[in-house]
C-alpha positions as CSV (number, residue, x, y, z in Angstrom):
1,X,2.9,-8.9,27.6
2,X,1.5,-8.4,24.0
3,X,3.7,-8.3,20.9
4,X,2.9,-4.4,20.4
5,X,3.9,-4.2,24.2
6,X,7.5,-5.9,23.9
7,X,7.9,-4.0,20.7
8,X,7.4,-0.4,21.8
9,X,7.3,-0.7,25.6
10,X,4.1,-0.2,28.4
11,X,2.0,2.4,28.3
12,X,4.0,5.8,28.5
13,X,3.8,7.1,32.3
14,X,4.5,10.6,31.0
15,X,1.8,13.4,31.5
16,X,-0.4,13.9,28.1
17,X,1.5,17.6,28.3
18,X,4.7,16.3,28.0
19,X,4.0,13.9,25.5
20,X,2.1,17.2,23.3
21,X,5.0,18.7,24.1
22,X,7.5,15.8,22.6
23,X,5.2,15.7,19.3
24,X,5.6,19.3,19.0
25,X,8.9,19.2,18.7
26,X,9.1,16.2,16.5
27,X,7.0,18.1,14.2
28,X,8.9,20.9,14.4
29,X,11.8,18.4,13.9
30,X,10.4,17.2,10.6
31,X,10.0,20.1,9.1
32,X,13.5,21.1,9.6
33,X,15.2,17.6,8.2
34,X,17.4,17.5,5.6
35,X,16.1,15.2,3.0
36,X,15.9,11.5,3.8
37,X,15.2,12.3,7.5
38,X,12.0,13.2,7.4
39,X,10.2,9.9,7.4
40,X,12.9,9.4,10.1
41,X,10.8,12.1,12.3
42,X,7.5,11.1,11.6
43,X,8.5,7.3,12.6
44,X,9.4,8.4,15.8
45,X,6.2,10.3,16.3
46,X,4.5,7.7,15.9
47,X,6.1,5.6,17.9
48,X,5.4,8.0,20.8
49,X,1.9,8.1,20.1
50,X,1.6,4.5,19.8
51,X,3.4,4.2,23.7
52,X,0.9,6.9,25.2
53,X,-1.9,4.5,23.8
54,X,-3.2,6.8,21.0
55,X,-3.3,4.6,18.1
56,X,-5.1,6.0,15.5
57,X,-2.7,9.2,16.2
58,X,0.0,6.8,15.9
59,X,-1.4,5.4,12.7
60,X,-1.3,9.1,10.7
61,X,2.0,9.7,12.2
62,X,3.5,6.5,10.4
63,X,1.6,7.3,7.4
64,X,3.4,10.2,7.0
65,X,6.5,8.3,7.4
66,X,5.9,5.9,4.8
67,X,5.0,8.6,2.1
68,X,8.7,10.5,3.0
69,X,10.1,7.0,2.7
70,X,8.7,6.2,-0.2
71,X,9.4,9.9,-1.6
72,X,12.5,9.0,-1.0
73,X,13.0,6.0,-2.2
74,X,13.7,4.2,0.9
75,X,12.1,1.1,0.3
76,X,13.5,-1.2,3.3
77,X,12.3,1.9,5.6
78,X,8.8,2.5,4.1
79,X,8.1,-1.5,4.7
80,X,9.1,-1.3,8.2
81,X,6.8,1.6,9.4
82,X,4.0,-0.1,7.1
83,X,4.0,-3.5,9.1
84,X,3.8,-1.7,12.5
85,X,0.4,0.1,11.1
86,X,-0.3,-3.7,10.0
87,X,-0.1,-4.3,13.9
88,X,-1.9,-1.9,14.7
89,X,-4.7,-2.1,11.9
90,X,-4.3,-5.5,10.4
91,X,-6.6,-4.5,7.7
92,X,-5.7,-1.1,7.0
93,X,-6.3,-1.4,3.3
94,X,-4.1,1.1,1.8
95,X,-1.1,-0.4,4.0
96,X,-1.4,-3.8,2.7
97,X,-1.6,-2.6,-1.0
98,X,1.8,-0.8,0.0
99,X,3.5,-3.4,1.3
100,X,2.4,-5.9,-1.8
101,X,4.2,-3.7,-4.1
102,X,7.4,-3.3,-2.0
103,X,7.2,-6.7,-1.2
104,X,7.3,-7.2,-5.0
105,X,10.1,-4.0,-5.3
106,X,12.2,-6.5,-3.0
107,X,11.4,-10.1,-4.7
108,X,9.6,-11.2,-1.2
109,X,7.1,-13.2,-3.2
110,X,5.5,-15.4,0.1
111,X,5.4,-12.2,1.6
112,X,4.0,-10.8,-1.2
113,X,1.6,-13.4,-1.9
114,X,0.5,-13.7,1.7
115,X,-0.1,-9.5,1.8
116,X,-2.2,-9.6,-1.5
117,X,-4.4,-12.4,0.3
118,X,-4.6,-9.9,3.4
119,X,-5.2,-7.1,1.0
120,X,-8.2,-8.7,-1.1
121,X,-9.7,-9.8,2.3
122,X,-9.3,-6.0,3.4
123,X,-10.6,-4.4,0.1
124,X,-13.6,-6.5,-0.2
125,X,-15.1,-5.7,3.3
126,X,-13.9,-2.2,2.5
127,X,-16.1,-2.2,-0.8
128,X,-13.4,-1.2,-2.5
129,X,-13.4,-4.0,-5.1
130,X,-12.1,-1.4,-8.1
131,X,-9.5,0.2,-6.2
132,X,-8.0,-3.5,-5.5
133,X,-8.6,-4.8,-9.0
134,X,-7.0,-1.7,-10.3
135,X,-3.6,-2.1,-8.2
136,X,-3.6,-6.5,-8.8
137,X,-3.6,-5.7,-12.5
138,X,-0.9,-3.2,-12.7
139,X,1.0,-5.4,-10.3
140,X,0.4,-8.6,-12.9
141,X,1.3,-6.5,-15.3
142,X,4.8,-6.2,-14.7
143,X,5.6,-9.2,-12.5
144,X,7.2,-12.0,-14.5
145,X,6.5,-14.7,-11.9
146,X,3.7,-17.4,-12.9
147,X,2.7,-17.7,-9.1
148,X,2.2,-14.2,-8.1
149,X,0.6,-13.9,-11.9
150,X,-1.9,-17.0,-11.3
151,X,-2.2,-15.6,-7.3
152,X,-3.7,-11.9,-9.0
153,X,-5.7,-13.6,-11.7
154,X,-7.6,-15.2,-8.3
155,X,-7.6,-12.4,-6.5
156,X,-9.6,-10.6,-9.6
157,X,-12.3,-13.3,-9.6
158,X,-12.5,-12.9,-6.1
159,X,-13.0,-9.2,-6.9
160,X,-16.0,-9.6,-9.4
161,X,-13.7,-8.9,-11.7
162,X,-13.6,-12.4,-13.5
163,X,-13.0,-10.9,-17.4
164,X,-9.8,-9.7,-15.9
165,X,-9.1,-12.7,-14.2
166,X,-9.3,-14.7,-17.1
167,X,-6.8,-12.0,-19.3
168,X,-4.5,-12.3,-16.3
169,X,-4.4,-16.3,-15.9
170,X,-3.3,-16.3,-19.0
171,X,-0.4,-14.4,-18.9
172,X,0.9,-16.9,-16.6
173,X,2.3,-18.6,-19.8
174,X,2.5,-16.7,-22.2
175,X,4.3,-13.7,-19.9
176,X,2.8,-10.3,-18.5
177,X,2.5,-7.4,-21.4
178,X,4.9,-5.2,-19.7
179,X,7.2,-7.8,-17.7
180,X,10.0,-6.3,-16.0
181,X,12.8,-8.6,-15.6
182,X,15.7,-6.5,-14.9
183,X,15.4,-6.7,-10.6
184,X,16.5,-3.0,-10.5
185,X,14.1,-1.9,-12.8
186,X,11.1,-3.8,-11.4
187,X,12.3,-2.3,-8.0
188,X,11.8,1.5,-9.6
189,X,8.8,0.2,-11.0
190,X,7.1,-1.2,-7.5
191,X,8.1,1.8,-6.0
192,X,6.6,4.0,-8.3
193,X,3.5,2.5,-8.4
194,X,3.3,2.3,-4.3
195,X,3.7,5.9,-4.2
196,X,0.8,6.8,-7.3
197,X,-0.8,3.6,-5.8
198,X,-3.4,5.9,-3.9
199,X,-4.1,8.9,-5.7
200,X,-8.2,9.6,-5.1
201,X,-8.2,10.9,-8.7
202,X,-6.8,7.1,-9.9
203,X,-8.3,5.8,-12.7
204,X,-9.7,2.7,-12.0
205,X,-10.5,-0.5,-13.9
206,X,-13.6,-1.8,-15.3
207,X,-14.1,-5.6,-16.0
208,X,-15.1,-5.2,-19.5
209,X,-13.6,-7.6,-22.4
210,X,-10.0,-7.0,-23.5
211,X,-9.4,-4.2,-26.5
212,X,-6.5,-3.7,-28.6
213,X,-5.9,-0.1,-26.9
214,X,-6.1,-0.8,-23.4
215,X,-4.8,2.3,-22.3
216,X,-7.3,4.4,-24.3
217,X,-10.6,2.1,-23.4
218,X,-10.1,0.2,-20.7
219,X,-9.9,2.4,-17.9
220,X,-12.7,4.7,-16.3
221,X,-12.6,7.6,-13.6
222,X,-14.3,7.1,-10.7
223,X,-17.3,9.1,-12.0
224,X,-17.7,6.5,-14.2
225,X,-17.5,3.5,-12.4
226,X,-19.7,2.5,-9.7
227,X,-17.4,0.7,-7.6
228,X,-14.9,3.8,-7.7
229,X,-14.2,6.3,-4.5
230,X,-15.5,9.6,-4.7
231,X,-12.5,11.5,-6.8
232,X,-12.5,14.6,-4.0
233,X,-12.2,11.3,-1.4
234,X,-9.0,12.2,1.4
235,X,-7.5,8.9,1.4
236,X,-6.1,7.5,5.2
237,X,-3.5,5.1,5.6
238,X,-5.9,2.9,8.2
């Protein structure tokens, strides 16, 4: 019996009309929560999709999930539901960048280490090398931990995006610009930046040299860069 099969049971015997007929009422159920529950519903959706053997169903149903999670600010919960898409899609881009930063919101750094290899793996056959470089150097940014710092500054050269890696390997001494040491505070931080994390408007980052305003010249829009996602792009959690 596979993993996904001990984990969420066989195949669901039940008609496909019942199992419409379940949804509907989850949905229904979700739209009535009170607030915190929502992700709650949409979990559980998913979870009946993924038993009647409709997984890419099940896969939008638990991206919902995460996004009420994350709304609100259920870390623990949001991590859970991404790592059963992970199953599901083991290189479901968007996931894995999700799961770096809360893996980062929770000081997991193997975990988070090993999910920013996945996710550099995942982005690059993706072709979406800006998107990824984007994320790894907001996530350097504020992560005062050598490793993870040294791990991002690889994961930009493995990018194309060497410039960057060499401003980010050096902030392995010297310290990130906007280090956040308080663990509460990074916490915020990480779970912020999951939720903006995929925004199809997001600026994105260019590998040009460093500039004393960084925030006024060294980001593009996606018109502007040609490794950027169309800005009108619907982004899906697989």
């Amino acid at each position: 019996m596979s993993f996904l099969s001990r984990l969420f049971g066989s195949r669901s015997s039940k008609k496909p009309e019942d199992i419409e007929a379940q949804l509907a009422r989850i949905e229904v159920e979700a739209t009535e929560a009170r607030p915190g529950y929502v992700g709650t519903s949409h979990n559980k959706a998913g979870d009946l999709a993924l038993r009647a053997g409709q997984s890419d169903r099940a896969v939008g149903y638990y991206g919902r999930a995460i996004d009420a999670f994350l709304e609100d600010a259920q870390r623990e919960a949001a991590r859970g539901v991404a790592n059963k898409i992970i199953r599901v899609r083991p290189e479901a881009v968007r996931t894995l960048c999700t799961l770096t930063w809360l893996d980062l919101a929770a000081r997991h750094q193997a975990t988070a280490l090993l999910h920013l290899r996945d996710y550099v793996e995942s982005a690059k056959k993706a072709e979406q090398h800006a998107r990824a470089a984007t994320q790894i150097y907001e996530m350097a940014k504020i992560v005062p931990n050598p490793e993870f710092i040294e791990a991002a500054a690889d994961a930009l050269d493995s990018l194309d995006f060497s410039n960057r890696g060499v401003e980010v390997r050096a902030w392995a001494g010297a310290g990130p610009p906007e280090a956040v040491s308080d663990p509460e505070e990074l916490a915020e931080r990480c779970l912020l930046a999951a939720v903006q994390s995929n925004r199809a408007d997001a600026e994105l980052l260019r590998d040009s040299d460093p500039v004393e305003d960084p925030d006024a010249e060294d980001r593009v829009t996606s018109s502007d860069d040609d490794d950027a996602l169309p800005t009108k792009k619907k982004y899906r959690w697989d």
